[in-house]
C-alpha positions in Angstrom: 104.2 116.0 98.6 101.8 118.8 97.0 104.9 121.1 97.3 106.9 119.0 94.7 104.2 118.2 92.4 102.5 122.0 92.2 104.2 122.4 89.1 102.8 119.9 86.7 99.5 119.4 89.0 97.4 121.4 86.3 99.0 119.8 83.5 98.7 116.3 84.4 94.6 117.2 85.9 93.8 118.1 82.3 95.7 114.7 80.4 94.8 112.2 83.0 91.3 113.0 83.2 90.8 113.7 79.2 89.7 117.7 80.1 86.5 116.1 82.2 87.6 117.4 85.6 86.4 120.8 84.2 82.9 119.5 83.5 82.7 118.1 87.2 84.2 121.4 88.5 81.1 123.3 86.6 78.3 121.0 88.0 80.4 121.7 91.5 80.0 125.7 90.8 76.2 125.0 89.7 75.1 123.2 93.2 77.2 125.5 95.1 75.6 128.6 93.4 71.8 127.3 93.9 70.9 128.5 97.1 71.9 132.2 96.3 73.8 134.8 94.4 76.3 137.6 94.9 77.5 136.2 98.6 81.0 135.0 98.8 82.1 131.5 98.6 85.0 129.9 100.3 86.5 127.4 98.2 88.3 125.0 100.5 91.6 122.7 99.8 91.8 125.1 96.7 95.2 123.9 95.4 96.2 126.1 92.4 92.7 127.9 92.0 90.5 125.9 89.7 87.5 125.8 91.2 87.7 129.2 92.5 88.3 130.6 88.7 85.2 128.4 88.0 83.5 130.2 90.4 84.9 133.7 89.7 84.3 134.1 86.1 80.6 133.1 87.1 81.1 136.7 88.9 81.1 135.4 92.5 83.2 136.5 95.2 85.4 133.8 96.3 88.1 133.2 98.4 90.5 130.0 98.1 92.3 128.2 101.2 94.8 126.1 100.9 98.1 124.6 103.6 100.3 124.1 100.6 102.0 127.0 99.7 103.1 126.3 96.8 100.1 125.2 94.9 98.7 128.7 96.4 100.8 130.6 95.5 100.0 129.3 91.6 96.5 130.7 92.0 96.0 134.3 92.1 98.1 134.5 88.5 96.1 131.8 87.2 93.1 133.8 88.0 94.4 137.1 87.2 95.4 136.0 83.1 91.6 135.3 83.1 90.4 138.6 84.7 88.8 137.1 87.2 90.6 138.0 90.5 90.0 136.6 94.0 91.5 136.2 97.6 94.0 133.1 98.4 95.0 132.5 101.8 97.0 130.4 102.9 95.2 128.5 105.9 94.2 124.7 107.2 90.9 123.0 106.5 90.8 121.7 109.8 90.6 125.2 111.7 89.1 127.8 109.0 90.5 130.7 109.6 87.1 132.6 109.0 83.9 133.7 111.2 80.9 131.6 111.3 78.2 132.0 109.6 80.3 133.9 106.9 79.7 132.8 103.3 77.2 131.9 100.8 78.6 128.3 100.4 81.6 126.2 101.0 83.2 124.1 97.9 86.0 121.5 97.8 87.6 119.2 94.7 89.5 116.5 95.3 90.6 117.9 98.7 88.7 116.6 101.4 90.2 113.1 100.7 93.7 114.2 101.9 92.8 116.1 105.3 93.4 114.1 108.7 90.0 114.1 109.5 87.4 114.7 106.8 84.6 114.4 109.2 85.8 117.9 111.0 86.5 119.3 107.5 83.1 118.6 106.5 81.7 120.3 110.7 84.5 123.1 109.8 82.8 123.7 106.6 79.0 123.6 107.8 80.2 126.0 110.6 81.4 129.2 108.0 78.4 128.6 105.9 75.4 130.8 106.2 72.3 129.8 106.9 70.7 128.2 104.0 74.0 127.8 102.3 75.1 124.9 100.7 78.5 122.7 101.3 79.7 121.1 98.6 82.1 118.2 97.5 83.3 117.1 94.7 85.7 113.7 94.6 86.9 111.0 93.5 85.0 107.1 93.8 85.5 103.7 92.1 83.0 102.4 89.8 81.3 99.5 90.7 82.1 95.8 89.1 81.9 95.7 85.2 84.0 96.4 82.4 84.3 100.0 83.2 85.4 99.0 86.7 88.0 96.6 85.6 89.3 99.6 82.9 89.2 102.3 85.8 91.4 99.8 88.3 93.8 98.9 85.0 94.0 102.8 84.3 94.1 104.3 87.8 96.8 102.3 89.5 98.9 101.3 86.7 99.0 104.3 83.9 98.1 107.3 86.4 101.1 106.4 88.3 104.0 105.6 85.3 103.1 108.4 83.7 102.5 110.8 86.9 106.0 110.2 87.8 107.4 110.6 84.3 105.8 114.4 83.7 106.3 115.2 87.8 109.7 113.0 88.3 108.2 112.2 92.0 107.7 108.4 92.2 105.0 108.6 95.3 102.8 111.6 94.3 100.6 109.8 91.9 101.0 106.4 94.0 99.6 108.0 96.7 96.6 109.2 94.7 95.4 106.2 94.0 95.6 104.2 97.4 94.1 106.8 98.5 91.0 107.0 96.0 91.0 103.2 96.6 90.5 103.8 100.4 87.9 106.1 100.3 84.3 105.8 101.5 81.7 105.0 99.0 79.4 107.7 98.0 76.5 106.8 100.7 79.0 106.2 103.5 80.5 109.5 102.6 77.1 111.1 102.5 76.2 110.0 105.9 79.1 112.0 107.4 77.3 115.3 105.8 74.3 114.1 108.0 76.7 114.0 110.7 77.9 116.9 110.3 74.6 118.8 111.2 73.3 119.4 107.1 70.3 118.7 106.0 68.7 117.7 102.2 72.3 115.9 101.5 72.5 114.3 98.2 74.9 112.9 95.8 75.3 112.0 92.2 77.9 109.8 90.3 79.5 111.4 87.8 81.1 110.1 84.1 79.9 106.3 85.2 80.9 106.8 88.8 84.5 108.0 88.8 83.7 111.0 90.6 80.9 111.9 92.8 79.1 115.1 94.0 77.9 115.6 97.2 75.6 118.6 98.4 73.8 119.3 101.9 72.4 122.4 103.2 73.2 124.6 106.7 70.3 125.2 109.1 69.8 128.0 111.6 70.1 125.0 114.2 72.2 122.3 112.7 74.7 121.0 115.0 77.7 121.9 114.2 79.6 120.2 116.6 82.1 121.1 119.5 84.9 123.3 117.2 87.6 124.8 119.2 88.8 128.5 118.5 90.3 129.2 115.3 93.9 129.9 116.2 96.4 132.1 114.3 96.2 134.4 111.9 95.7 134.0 108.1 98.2 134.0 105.7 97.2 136.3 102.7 98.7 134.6 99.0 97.4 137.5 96.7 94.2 139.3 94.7 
């Protein structure tokens, strides 16, 4: 599905969120950057490179991971026009293909939500992280009841989708993000699988009246980081 939509993704992330996801991608960069400078940081389910361009032009070393090629592939020029640069491989978030223990901090936008199993993600994540590195999420929630909620619902599943399929021409792309957004944990349930997960001083914070949430926790020396098989295959470099 991310294959036929990888075209138009950008475009229709800037119109249907009003330019806002870039302010939540920012306040992503800042929690992700707190806990140390200069280190690399792996930003996971990367799609065509925003949050790693966020990160780069900051000045940090990043690398992006993605499974779709196609929105991957869209990256390292999107990167390269700013003079920022960076590493995009192509890999899956459910068996990094990096060493433990290996960067700074570990970021993901609107990504997690789509992976088989986001509670692995999130161990998969907490296992490249450093020490004292920070994993960090930012997605999408529903606000709660109100007028805002009742505009979000009116907006999200009947606008989003009309005009998602008029810019991308695919009827079930931006159907699917909705059920999906619809389906998703609340921000404490959510939270409690960092916890889980083996990280410590986990937090969130609602975003723009609770359409999108950050959450944050922190890798210790002896966080449990679950029983992770081998890392198989080798990965797939995209571009610089």
């Amino acid at each position: 599905m991310f294959s036929r939509i990888a075209g138009t993704y950008d475009l229709l992330n800037r119109v249907l969120s009003l330019g806002i996801d870039r302010r939540w991608r920012r306040r992503a960069a800042d929690l992700a950057l707190e806990t140390g400078t200069g280190e690399t940081v792996l930003d996971l389910c990367c799609g065509t490179g925003d949050l790693a361009l966020e990160l780069r032009g900051r000045g940090t070393p990043t690398v992006g991971i993605d499974f779709t090629l196609p929105m991957l592939a869209r990256a390292p020029g999107k990167v390269r026009s700013c003079h920022a640069g960076g590493l995009f491989i192509q890999g899956d978030a459910l068996a990094i293909p990096l060493g433990s223990d290996s960067v700074g901090a570990c970021t993901v936008a609107f990504g997690i939500r789509n992976v088989a199993a986001p509670e692995r993600c999130l161990a998969e994540m907490a296992r490249v992280v450093r020490p004292g590195g920070r994993v960090v999420v930012l997605e999408f929630t529903v606000p709660g009841p109100g007028l805002l909620g009742w505009l979000y619902r009116v907006y999200f599943t009947g606008f989003l989708p009309l005009l998602g399929r008029l810019v991308s021409r695919d009827a079930g792309a931006y159907s699917y993000l909705p059920e999906t957004v619809m389906a998703w944990p609340d921000a404490r349930a959510f939270q409690a699988q960092f916890e889980t997960a083996g990280l410590v001083d986990c937090g969130h914070r609602l975003l723009t009246g609770g359409i999108a949430c950050l959450h944050w926790g922190t890798v210790l020396a002896d966080a449990a980081r679950g029983e992770l098989g081998p890392v198989s295959g080798r990965p797939n470099p995209v571009g610089r």
